[in-house]
C-alpha positions in Angstrom: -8.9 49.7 91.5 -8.1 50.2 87.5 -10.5 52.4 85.5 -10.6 53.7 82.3 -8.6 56.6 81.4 -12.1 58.7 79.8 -11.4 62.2 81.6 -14.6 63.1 80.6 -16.1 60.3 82.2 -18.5 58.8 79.7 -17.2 55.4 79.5 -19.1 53.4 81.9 -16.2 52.1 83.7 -14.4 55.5 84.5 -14.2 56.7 87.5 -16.7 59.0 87.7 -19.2 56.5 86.4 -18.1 53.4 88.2 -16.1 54.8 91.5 -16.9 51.7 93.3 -16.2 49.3 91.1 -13.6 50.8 87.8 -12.9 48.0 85.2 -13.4 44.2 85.2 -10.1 43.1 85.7 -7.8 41.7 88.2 -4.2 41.4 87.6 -3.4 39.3 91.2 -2.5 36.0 90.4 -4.6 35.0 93.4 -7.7 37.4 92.4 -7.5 35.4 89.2 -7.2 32.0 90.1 -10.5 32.6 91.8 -12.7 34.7 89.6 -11.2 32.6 86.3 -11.9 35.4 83.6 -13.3 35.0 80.1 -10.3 36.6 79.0 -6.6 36.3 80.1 -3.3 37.7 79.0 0.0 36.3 80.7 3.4 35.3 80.1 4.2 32.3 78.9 5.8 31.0 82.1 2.6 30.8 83.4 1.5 28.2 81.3 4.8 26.3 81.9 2.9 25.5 85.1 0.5 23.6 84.3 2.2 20.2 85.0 2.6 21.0 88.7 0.8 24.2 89.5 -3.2 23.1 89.8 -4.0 27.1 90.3 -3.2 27.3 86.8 -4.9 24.2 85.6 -8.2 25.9 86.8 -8.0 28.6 84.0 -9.0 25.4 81.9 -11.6 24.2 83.6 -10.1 22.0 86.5 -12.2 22.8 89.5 -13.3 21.7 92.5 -16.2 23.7 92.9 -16.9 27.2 93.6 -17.6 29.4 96.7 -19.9 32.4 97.0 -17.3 34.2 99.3 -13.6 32.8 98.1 -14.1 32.1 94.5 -13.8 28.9 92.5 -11.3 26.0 94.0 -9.0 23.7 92.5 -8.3 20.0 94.1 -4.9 21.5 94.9 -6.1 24.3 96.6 -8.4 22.2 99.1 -5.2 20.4 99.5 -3.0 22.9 100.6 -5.8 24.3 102.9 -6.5 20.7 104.6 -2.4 20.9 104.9 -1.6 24.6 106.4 -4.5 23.1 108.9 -3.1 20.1 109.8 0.5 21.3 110.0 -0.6 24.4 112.2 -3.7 22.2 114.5 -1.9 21.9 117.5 -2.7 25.6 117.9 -5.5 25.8 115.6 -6.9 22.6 118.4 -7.1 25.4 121.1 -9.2 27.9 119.2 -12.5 27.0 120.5 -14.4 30.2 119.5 -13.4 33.2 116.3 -12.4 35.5 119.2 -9.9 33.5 120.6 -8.3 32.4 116.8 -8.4 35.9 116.2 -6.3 36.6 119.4 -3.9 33.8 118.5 -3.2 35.7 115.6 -2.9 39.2 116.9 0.0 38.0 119.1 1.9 36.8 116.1 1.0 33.0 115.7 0.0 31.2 112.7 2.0 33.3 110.6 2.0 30.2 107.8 -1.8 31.3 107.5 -1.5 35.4 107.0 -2.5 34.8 103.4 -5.8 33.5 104.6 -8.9 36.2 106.7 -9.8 34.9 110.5 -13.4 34.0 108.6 -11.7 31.5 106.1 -9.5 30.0 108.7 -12.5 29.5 111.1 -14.3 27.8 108.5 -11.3 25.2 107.8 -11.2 24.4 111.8 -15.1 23.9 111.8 -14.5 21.8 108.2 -11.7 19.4 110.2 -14.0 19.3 113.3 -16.7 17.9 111.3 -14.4 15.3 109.7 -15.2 12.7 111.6 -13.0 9.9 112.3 -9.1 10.6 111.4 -6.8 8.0 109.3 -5.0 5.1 111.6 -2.2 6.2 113.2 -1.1 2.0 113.4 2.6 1.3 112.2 0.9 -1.0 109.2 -1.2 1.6 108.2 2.2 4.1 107.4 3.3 1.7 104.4 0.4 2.5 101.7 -0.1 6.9 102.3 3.9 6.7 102.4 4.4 5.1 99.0 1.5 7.2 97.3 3.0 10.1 98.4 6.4 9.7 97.1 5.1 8.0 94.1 3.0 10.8 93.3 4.2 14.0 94.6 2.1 17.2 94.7 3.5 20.7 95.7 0.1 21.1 97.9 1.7 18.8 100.1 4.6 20.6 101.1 4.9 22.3 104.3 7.7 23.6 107.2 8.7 19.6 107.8 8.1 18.2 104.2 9.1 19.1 100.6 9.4 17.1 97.6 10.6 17.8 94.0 11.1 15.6 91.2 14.2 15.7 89.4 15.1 14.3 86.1 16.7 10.9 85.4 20.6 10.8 85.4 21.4 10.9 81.7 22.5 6.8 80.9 20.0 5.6 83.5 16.6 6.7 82.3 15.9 2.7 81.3 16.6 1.8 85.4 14.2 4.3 86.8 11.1 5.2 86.2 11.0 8.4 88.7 13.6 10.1 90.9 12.3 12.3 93.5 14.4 14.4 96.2 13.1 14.8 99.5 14.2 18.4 100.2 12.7 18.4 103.9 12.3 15.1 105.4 11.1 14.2 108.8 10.9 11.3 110.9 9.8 10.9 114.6 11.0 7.3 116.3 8.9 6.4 119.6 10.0 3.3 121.9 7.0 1.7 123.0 8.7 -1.9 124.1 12.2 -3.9 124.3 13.6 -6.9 122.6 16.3 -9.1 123.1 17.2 -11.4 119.9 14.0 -10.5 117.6 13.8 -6.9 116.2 10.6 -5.7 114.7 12.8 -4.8 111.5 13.0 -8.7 111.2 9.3 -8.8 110.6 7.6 -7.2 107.2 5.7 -5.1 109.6 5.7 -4.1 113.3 2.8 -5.5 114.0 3.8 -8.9 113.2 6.2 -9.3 115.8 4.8 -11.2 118.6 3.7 -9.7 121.6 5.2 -12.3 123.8 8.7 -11.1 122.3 8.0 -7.2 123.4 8.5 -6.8 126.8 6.7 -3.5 128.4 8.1 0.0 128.6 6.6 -0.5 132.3 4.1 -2.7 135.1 1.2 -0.3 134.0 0.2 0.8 130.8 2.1 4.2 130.0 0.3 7.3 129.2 3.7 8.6 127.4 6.6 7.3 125.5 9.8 8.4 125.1 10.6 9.6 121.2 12.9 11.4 118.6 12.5 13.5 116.3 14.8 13.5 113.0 14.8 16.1 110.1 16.8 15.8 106.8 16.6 14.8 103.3 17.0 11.9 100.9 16.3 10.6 97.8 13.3 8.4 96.4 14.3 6.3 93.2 11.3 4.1 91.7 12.5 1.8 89.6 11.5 0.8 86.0 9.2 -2.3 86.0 10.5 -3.3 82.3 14.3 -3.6 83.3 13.0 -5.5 86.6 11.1 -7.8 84.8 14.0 -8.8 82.6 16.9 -9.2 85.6 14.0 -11.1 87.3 14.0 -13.8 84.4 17.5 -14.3 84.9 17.4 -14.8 88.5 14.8 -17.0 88.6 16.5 -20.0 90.1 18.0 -17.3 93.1 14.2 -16.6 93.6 13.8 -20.1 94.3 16.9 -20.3 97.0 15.5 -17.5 98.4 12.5 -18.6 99.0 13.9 -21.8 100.9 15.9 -19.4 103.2 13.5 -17.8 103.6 10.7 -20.5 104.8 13.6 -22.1 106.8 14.3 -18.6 108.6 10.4 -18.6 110.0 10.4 -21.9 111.2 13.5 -21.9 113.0 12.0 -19.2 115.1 8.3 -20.6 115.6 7.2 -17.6 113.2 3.2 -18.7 112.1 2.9 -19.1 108.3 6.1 -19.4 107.1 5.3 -19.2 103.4 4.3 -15.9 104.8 6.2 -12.1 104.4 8.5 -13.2 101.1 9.4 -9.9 99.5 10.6 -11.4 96.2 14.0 -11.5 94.6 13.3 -7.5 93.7 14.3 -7.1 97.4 17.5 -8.7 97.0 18.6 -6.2 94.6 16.7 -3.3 96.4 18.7 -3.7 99.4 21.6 -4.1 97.9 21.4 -0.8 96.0 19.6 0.7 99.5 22.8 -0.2 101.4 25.5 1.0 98.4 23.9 4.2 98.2 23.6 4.8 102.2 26.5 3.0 103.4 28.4 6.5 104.2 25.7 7.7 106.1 25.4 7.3 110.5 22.9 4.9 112.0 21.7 8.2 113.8 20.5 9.1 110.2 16.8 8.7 109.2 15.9 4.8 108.2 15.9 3.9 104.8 12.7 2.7 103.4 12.5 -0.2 100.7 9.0 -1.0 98.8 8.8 -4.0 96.5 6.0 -6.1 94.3 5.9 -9.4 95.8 5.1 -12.3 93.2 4.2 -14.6 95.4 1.5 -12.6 96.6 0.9 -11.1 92.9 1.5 -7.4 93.8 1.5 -4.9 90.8 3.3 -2.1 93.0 6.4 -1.0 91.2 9.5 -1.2 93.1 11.3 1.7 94.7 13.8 2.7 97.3 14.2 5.9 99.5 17.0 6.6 101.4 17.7 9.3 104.1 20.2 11.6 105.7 19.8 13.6 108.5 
């Protein structure tokens, strides 16, 4: 509590006036994130922020609403929340009453959420509760969240298993890329869920376009559990810029063409439906080829690069990127 310094206490906001309530201020960043005051004094690091810190973007009228209880709420904010939830719901799952969150944390657990009262943190579990129906967990479903999120990073995302942090371009190659991001805290969790011989779902654009005939069982009876991996490291995402790609494109134009016969040839050798079907475009000739020079020292234990290109034959306006990992 700050008051005024009136020792004869006839300014209304000294403390023998106001001994409840001193002067209108707050000087925790917090405190002022959420009450946004009419007036502010800071440093100018705070303002440096802005780009990447949506807290501070509140002071200027970026909000997501505003609570009676916790203050006003930036997009960012509900973001980190919805994460710190997520990240901690295997326990969170169990707390079916405040009584027994409140014992989960007087025993030392959810730590990541000390910042946050046993009321706020009720609220969030009743919020996901009410959800209803959570994203597809299907293998072709992973692509689309996977690119946006690399392609758009946001520090509200961050968490134990996953950081990310965009660097600047390598001085000479700004005109290659349009965005280089490092993956700090990577992780990756492989399940086996079948077996093949000669065809390998990495053969196929997605998993799910492998044919099931080709996959034989983990077992006789459907399994209630499969064995998996888990795999933590790092790695780089580059996205490349669509202006240089469109110029090497025009000069590889008749490769796209040979390509393209290979590639028609390759799914009808092996009975594949559609064979016109899956073509990634020449951009994934040179994507591989720079995915496999910049991983080639690493172990096939490391995590699995992934490669994401426009396909012209399908007229896809996704820019072209490629993230490699190391574990």
């Amino acid at each position: 509590m700050i008051y005024c310094g009136d020792k004869y206490g006839h300014c209304p906001f000294s403390r023998r006036q106001a001994p409840d309530e001193g002067l209108p201020v707050v000087v925790v960043d917090e405190e002022i994130y959420r009450n946004l005051p009419a007036l502010l004094i800071a440093t100018v690091d705070k303002f440096a922020q802005m780009p990447w810190n949506g807290a501070v973007q509140m002071l200027f009228g970026q909000v997501n609403g505003r609570c009676t209880r916790h203050g006003f709420r930036s997009p960012e904010i509900e973001d980190k929340d919805s994460q710190l939830v997520t990240d901690n719901w295997v326990t969170l799952e169990k707390a079916t009453s405040l009584e027994i969150l409140q014992a989960f944390r007087q025993i030392g657990q959810l730590k990541e959420l000390a910042e946050y009262t046993d009321a706020q943190v009720w609220e969030a579990i009743q919020k996901k509760r009410a959800g209803g129906p959570q994203p597809s967990d299907e293998p072709s479903s992973l692509k689309r969240p996977e690119w946006e999120i690399f392609s758009q990073p946001s520090p509200a995302y961050n968490s134990r298993d996953f950081r990310l942090k965009v660097v600047p371009r390598p001085e000479g190659y700004s005109g290659f890329f349009e965005k280089i991001v490092l993956g700090e805290k990577l992780r990756e969790v492989r399940a086996l869920i079948g077996f093949t011989r000669l065809e390998s779902a990495y053969d196929f654009d997605t998993p799910t376009e492998l044919p099931a005939e080709l996959r034989a069982p983990l077992s006789r009876q459907m399994p209630t559990w499969v064995p998996a991996s888990e795999i933590r490291g790092e790695g780089i995402f580059f996205q490349f810029s669509e202006k240089a790609l469109q110029g090497w494109e025009k000069k590889n134009h008749a490769y796209d063409e040979e390509f393209f016969k290979a590639h028609r040839r390759w799914r009808e050798s092996r009975g594949i439906p559609h064979p016109d079907a899956g073509y990634p475009g020449i951009r994934f000739v040179l994507l591989h080829t720079f995915a496999l020079r910049s991983s080639a020292s690493f172990p096939s234990s490391a995590a699995t690069p992934r490669r994401r290109s426009g396909n012209a034959y399908t007229a896809s306006a996704r820019p072209m990127e490629s993230q490699w990992r190391a574990s």
